[in-house]
TORMIDREN-441107 format. One line per field, with one value per residue: residue in one letter; y, z, x of N, C-alpha, C, O in turn. Coordinates in pm, whole numbers. Atoms other than C-alpha are relative to their C-alpha. Layout:
BEGIN
residuo A/...
n_py Y/...
n_pz Z/...
n_px X/...
ca_py Y/...
ca_pz Z/...
ca_px X/...
c_py Y/...
c_pz Z/...
c_px X/...
o_py Y/...
o_pz Z/...
o_px X/...
***
This chain:
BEGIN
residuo X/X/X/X/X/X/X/X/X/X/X/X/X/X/X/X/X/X/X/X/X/X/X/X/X/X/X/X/X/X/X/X/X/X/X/X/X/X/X/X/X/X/X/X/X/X/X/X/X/X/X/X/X/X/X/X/X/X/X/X/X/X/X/X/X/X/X/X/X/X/X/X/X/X/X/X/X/X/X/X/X/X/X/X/X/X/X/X/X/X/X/X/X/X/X/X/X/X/X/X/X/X/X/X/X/X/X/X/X/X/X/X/X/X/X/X/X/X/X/X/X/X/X/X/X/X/X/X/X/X/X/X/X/X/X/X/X/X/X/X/X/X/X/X/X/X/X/X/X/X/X/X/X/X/X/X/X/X/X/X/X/X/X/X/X/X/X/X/X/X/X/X/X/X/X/X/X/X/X/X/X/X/X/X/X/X/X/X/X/X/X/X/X/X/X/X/X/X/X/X/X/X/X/X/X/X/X/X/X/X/X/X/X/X/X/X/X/X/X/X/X/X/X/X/X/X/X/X/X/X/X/X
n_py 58/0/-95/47/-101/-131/-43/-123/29/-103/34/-56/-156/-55/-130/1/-71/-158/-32/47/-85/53/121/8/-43/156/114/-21/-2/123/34/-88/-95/-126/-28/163/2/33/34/38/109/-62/94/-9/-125/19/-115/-120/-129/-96/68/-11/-83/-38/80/-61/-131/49/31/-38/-39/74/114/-39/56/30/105/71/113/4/99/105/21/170/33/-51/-97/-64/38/-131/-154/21/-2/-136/-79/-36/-6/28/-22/51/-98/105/74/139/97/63/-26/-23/113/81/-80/9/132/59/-90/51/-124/60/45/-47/-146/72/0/-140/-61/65/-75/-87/-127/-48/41/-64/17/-76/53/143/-53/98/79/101/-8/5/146/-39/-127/8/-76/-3/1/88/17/71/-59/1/141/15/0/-36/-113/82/80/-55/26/139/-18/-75/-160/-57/-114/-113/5/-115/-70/124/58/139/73/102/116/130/22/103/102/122/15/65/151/36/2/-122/-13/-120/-103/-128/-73/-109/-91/-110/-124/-8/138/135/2/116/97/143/60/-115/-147/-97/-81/-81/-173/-65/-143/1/-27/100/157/27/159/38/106/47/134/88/65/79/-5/-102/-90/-77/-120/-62/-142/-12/-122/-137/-60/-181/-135/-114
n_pz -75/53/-78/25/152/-61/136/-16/105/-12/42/134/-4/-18/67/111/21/-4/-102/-91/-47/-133/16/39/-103/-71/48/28/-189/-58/12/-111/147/-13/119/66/149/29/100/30/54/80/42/-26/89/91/8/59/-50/-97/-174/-32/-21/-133/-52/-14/-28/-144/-78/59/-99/-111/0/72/131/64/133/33/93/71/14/56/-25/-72/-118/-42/31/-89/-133/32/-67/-177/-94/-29/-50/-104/-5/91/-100/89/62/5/159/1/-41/41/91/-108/-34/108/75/-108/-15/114/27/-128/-88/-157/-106/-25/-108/-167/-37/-19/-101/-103/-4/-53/62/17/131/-45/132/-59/70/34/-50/-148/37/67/-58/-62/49/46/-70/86/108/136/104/89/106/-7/-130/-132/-19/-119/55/-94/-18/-67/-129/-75/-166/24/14/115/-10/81/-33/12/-100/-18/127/130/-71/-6/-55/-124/-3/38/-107/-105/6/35/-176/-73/45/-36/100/-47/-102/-18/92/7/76/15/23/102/-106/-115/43/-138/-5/-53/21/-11/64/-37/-3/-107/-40/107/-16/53/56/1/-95/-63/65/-82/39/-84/5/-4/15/-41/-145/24/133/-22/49/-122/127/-77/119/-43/-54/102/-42/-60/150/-31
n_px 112/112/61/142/64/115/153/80/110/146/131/27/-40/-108/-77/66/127/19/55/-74/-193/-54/-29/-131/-106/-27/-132/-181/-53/-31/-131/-75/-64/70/82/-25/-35/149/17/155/3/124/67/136/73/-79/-54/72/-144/59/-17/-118/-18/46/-102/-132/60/59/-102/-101/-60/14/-91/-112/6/142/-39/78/1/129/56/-121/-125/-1/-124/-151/17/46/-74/-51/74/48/-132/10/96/40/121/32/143/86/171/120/31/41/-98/12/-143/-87/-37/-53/-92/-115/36/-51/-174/-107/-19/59/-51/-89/98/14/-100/-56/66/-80/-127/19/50/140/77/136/89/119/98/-41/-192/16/65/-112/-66/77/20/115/106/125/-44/92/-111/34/89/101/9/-115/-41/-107/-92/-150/-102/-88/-70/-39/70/111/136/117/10/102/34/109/113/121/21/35/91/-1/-88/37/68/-50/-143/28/-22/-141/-35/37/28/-130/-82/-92/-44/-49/-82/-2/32/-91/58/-122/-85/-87/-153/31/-142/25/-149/29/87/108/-38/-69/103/95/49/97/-35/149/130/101/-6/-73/-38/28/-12/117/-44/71/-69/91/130/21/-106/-25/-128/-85/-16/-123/-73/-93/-131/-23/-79/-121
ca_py 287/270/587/574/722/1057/1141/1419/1323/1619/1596/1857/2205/2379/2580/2416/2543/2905/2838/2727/2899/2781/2398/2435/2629/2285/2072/2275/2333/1938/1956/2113/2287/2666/2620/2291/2122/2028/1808/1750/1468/1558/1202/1185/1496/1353/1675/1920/2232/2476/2267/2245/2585/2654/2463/2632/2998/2848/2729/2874/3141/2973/2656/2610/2428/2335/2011/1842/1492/1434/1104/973/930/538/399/522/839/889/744/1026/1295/1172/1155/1527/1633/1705/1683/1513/1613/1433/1656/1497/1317/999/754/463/621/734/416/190/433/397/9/-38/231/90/432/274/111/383/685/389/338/713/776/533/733/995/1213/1383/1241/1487/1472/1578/1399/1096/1208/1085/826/655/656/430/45/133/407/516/659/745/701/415/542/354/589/569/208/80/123/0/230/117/20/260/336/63/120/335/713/888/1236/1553/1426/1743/1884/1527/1435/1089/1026/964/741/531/556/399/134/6/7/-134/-458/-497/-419/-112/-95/98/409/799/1015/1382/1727/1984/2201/1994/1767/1463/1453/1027/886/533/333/642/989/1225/1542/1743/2084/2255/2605/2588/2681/2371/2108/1862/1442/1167/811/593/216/-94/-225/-525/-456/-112/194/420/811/947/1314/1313/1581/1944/2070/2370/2670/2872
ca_pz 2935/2806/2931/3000/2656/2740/2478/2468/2292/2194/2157/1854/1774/1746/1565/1251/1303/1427/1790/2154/2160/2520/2435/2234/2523/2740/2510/2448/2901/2909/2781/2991/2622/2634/2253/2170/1841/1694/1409/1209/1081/809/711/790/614/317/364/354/295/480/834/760/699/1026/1173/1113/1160/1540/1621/1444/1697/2008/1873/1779/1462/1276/1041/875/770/411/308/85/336/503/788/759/635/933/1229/1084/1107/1482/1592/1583/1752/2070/2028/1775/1697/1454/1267/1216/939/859/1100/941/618/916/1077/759/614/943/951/579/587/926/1079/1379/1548/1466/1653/1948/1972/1961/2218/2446/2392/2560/2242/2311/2135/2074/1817/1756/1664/1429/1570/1895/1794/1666/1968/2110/2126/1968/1938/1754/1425/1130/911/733/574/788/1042/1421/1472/1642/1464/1580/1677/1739/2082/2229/2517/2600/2577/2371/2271/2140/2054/1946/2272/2292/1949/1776/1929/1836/1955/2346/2304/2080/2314/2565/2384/2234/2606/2739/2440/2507/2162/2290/2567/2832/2743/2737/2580/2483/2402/2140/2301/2534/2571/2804/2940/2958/3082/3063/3087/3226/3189/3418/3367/3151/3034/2883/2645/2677/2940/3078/2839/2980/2988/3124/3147/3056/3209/3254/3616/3563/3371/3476/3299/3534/3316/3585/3465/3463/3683/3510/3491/3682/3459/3563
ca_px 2605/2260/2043/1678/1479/1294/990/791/442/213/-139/-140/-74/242/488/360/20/175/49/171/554/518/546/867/1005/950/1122/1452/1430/1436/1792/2107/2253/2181/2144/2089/2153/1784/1663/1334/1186/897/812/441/361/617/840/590/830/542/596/969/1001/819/1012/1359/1136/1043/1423/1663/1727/1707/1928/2308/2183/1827/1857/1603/1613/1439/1244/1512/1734/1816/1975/2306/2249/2022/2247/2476/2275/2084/2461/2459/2188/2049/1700/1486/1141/879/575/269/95/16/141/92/296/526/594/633/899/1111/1032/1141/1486/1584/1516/1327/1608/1832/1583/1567/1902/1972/1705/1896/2210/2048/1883/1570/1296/954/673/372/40/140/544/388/174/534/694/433/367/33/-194/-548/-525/-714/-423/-529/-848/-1105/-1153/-1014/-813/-545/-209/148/424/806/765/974/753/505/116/-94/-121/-424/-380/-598/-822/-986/-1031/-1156/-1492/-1484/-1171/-1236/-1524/-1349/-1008/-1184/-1329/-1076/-903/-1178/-1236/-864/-760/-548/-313/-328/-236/-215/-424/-312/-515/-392/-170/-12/340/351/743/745/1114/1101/856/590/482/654/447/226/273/-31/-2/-384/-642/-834/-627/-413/-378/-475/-359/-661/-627/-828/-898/-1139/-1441/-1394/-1212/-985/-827/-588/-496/-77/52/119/480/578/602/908
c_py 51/124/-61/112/106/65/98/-26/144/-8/35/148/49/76/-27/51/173/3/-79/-16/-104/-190/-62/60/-119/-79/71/37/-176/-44/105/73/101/15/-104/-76/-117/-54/13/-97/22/-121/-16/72/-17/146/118/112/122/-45/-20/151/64/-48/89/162/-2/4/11/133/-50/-169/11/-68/-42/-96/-56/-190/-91/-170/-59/-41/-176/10/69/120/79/18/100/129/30/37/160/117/-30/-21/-62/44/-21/79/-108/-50/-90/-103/-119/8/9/-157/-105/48/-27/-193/-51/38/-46/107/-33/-46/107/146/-110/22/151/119/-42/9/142/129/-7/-27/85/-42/9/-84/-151/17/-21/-109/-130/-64/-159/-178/-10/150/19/91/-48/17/-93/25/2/46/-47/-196/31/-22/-40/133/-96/-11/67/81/-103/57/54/165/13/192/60/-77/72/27/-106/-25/-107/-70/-37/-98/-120/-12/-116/-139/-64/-40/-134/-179/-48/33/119/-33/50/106/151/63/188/127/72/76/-47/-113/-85/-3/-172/-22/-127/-98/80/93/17/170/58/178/47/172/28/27/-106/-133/-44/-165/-62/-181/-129/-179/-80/-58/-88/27/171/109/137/118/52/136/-9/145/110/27/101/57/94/136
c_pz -57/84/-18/-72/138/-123/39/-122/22/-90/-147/55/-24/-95/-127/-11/72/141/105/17/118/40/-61/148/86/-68/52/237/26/-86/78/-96/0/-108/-56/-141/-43/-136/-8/-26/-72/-78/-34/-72/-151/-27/-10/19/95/153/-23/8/150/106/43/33/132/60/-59/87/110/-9/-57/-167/-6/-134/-9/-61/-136/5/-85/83/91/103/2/-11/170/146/-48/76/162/71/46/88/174/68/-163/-18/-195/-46/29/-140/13/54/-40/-157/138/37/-102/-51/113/-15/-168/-23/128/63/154/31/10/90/134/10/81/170/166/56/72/-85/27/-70/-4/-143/41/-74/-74/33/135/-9/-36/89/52/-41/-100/-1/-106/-48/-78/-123/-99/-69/18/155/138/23/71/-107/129/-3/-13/127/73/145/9/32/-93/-7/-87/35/-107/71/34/-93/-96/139/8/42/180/44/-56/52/115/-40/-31/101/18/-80/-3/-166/-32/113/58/-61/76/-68/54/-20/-44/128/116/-33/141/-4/62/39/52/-4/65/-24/113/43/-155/-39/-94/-86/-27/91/24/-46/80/-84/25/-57/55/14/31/98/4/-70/-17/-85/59/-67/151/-80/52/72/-80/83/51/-115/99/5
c_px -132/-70/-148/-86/-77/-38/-72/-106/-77/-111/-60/13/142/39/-59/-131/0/-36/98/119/3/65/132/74/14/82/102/20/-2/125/75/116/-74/-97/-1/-20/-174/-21/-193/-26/-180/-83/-112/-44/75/38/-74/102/-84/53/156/34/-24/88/156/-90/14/147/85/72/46/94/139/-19/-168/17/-139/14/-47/19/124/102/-41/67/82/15/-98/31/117/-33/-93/156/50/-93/-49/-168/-31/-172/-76/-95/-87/-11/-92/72/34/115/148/130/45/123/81/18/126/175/84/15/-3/123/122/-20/32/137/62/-94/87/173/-16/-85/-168/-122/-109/-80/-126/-148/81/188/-53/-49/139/58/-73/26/-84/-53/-147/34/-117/114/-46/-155/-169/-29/94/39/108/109/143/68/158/60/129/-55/-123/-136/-25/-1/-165/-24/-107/-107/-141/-64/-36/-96/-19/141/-3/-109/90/151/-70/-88/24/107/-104/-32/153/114/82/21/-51/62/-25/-62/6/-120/89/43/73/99/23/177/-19/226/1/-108/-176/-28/51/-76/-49/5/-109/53/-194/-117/-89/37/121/-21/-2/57/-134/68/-126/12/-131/-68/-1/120/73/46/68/77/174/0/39/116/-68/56/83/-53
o_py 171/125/-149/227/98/129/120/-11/193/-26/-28/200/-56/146/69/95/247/120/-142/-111/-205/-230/-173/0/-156/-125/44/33/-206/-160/207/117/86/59/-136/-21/-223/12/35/-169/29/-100/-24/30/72/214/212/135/190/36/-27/181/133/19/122/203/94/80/-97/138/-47/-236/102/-53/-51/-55/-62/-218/-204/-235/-152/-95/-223/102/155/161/190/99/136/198/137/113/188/238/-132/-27/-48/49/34/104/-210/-44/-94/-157/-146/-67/-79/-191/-158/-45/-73/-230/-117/-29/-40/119/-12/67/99/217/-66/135/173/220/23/-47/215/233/-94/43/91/-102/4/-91/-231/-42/-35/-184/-252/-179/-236/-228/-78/241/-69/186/-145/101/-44/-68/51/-18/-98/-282/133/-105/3/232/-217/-15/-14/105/-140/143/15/230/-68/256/-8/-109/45/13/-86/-34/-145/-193/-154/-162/-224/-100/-230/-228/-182/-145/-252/-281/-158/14/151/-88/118/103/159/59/236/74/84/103/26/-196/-52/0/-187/-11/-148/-135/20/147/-68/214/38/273/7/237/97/-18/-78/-238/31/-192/-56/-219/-166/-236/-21/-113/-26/15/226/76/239/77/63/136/-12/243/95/25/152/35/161/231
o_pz -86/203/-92/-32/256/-201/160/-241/127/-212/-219/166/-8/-161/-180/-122/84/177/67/79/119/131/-34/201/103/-21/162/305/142/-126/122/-49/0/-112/-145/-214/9/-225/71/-11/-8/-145/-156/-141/-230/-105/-78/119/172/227/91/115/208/194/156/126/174/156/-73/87/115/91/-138/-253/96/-245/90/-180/-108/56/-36/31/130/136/89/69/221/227/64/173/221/167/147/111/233/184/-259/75/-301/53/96/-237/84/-8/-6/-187/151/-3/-74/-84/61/-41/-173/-71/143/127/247/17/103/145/233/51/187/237/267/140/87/-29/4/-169/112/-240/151/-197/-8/-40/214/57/-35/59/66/-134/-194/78/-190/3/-77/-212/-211/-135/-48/259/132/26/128/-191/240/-67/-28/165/137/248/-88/120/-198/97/-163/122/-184/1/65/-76/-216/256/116/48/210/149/4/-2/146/46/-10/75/1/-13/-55/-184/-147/180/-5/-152/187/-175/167/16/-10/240/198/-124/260/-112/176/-37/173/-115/65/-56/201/156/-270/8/-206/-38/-115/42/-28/-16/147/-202/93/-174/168/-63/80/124/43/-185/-112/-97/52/-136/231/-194/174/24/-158/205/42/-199/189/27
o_px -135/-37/-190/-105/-113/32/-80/-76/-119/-112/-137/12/206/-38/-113/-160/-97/-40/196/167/75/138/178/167/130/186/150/122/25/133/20/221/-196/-212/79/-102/-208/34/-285/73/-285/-185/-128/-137/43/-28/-32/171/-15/109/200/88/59/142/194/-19/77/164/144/195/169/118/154/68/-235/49/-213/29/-88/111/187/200/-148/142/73/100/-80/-15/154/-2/-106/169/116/-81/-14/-209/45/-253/-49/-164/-74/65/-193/164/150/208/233/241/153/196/183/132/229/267/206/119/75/169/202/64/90/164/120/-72/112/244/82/-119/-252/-141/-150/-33/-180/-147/147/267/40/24/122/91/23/88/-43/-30/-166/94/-193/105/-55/-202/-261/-37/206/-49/147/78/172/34/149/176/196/9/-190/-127/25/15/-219/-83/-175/-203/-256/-185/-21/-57/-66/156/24/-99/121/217/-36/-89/-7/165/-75/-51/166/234/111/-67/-131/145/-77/-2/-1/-225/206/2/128/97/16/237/-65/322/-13/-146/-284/78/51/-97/-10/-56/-78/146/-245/-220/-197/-18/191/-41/100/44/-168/146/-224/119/-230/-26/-58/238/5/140/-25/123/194/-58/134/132/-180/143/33/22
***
């Protein structure tokens, strides 16, 4: 029976940049595996080996396994290696490289599928941005735009909220000329827990950052801040 996906978008920051421990500890507590079996996916950054390395540094204690997936690999090779895991979790990058590379290898339907089998999906910056119907990116070159995602949750993401000054002006008006969903936007340091077709809550590793779901209600533009998790 089909489960309902559960994503974990973060705004920016993490083990690859050495900071916010506390945001990995949320993922691996939104599975019920003591040590749960964990992949990478380094696309975006085309394998950078610094952020993979970090990577296995971050969760190699704390998991029964640490896999990476590299860029050469396709479809089948990658519904393989998803079939093993427990958790999946995207770097950043370039989403736009990102997204095309899943699009062309047939990754995209094999991450959806696998999400809908119940695996964990997380990512961070353009590794959230993917997840997404849409979202705003500077991937392409020409400053902040509206990029697809594959439509595994529906609306819009826009992270580093806080830490990019031009990114919440131009979140909202690309919202408000309609050429963005609804949507979510994120702040470094924090991870939005969405299952299905919503967030669910917000945990922060940050002091004052957090997340807010920015929508259109006639001419008017409404941000509603998601709910923070409880920290244990």
């Amino acid at each position: 029976m089909p489960m309902t996906p559960r994503v974990i978008a973060i705004g920016g920051g993490g083990f690859t940049h050495e900071a916010d421990s506390t945001m990995e500890d949320f993922i691996l507590a939104q599975v019920p595996m003591v040590r749960p079996r964990i992949g990478f996916i380094g696309a975006a950054s085309r394998d950078d080996p610094v952020k993979i390395a970090r990577f296995n540094e971050r969760f190699s204690g704390a998991c029964a396994s640490c896999t990476h997936l590299p860029s050469t690999a396709g479809a089948t090779e990658a519904q393989v290696w998803v079939a093993a895991l427990d958790i999946v979790y995207v770097g950043g990058g370039n989403t736009l490289h990102l997204v095309s590379h899943w699009r062309t290898q047939g990754i995209d339907q094999v991450m959806m599928a696998a999400a809908r089998r119940g695996v964990l999906m997380a990512g961070v910056s353009a590794g959230a941005n993917v997840w997404f119907d849409h979202a705003l990116s500077d991937s392409g070159g020409n400053g902040l735009t509206p990029t697809a995602g594959i439509g595994l949750i529906p609306g819009s993401c826009c992270p580093h909220y806080s830490s990019e000054s031009q990114r919440q002006p131009a979140y909202m008006a690309c919202i408000a000329r309609g050429e963005l969903p609804d949507g979510v936007a994120i702040d470094d340091g924090v991870a939005v827990l969405f299952e299905g077709t919503g967030a669910r809550v917000a945990h922060s590793s940050r002091d004052g950052a957090g997340a807010c779901i920015v929508r259109r209600v006639g001419n008017a533009l409404v941000c509603e801040p998601v709910a923070p998790a409880i920290r244990p």
